[in-house]
C-alpha angles and dihedrals in degrees: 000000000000118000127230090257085052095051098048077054095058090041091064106029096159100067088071075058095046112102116256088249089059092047093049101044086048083057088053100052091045099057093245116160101246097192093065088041098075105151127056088230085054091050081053105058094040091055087057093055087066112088090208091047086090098059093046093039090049108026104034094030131061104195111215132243116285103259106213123164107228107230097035129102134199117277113264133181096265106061135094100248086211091042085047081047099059096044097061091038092060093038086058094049094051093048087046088226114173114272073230099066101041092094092054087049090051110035088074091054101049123103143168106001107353080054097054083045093055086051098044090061113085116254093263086052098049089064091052100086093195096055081043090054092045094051092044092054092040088062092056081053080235094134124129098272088049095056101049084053083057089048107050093044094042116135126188107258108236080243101057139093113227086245095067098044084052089061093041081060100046094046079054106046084045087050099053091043095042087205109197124241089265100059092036084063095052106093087205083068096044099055082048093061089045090059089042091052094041096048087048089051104045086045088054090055117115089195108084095184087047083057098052098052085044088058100056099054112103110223132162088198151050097229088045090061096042090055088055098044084057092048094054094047093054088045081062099048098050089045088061094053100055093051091049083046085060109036077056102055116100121210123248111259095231090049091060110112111241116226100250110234115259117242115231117178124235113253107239118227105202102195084210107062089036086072108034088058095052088048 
């Protein structure tokens, strides 16, 4: 059953789409303690506790449409928050929707600790996507120092193809550099980052004869390596197989060589010389 506090909530379900500015402002008026108000869900729940709050939220206020992205969902434990990022990123580009306007798309969808980052930020700073997006991504400790830590520490998962480590390694080298979309459409850059990602790869191997052999291949990309690292690895695999196939195979019994008998010759007993020599 709803408490009282829950059904003052429903009764005024605009104020959680009101901006942060008006909420705060609404604080303000009311002679509500902003320092222990941190949060604008916090703001919100101590505005419904006012019995004039309904008049000045209804009659002075005309709360604005509810913004939502199509597409995009709320963010949930199980998502990439960079890959949650560029999403919405994306989804905002092809809707040609105002850089302006991307913070008010994204605050409603923000939990757990993206959302303690976005209320963290000052009010100026709440309405700058990109410092929104910063904060958000240095709480996940996924800043540039922190990738080419990743990079540089990085090990293949027994799970995973060399293909997709490949890629883990390059998302994390471009993450650390940050290479703008200039120099990600010059070819000379690319093959660059191919020899940066292979070197780092090779060196991260605990297998020194699979090195080697890695070593000697001749590529020109990093798809091109990666294809032959997973050859090889299959080619091992079947070889060890086959071995395992053979040690295991037992021979017909009617193919199993018999010990051919040994020969020994019968001792002769000549009666004569028996008894020449006891004479």
């Amino acid at each position: 059953m709803a408490t009282e506090e829950e059904t003052k909530l429903e009764q005024y379900p605009h104020l959680k789409d009101l901006k942060a500015d008006y909420i705060k402002h609404l604080c303000e008026e009311n002679g509500l303690d902003l320092s222990l108000l941190k949060t604008k869900e916090d703001r919100i729940r101590a505005l419904q506790t006012l019995p004039t709050l309904s008049d000045a939220a209804s009659k002075s206020f005309t709360a604005p449409p509810v913004h939502r992205l199509k597409g995009f969902h709320v963010l949930n434990e199980e998502d990439d928050i960079e890959c949650y990022l560029s999403t919405f990123e994306r989804l905002c580009v092809d809707r040609k929707i105002p850089d302006g306007n991307w913070s008010i798309l994204l605050e409603p969808c923000l939990t757990g600790k993206a959302q303690k980052a976005f209320y963290i930020l000052t009010e100026t700073q709440k309405q700058n996507y990109l410092t929104i997006k910063e904060s958000i991504l240095a709480a996940y400790r996924l800043t540039p120092d922190a990738f080419r830590e990743k990079f540089h520490t990085a090990r293949k998962l027994p799970s995973e193809t060399f293909k997709q480590y490949g890629s883990r390694l390059n998302l994390y080298l471009r993450r650390w550099i940050k290479p703008s979309d200039g120099l990600v459409s010059m070819s000379e850059f690319i093959n660059i980052l191919d020899k940066l990602v292979v070197d780092q790869l090779i060196t991260s191997l605990n297998d020194g004869s699979l090195r080697m052999k890695l070593l000697e291949q001749r590529w020109s990309t990093l798809y091109e390596f990666t294809t032959i690292a997973d050859n090889i690895i299959i080619a091992r695999a079947s070889c060890r197989n086959r071995q395992a196939l053979v040690g295991n195979t037992q021979i017909p019994p009617q193919s199993q060589s018999v010990a051919s008998p040994v020969y020994v010759p019968a001792q002769s007993h000549d009666t004569n010389t028996t008894t020449t020599h006891q004479e």
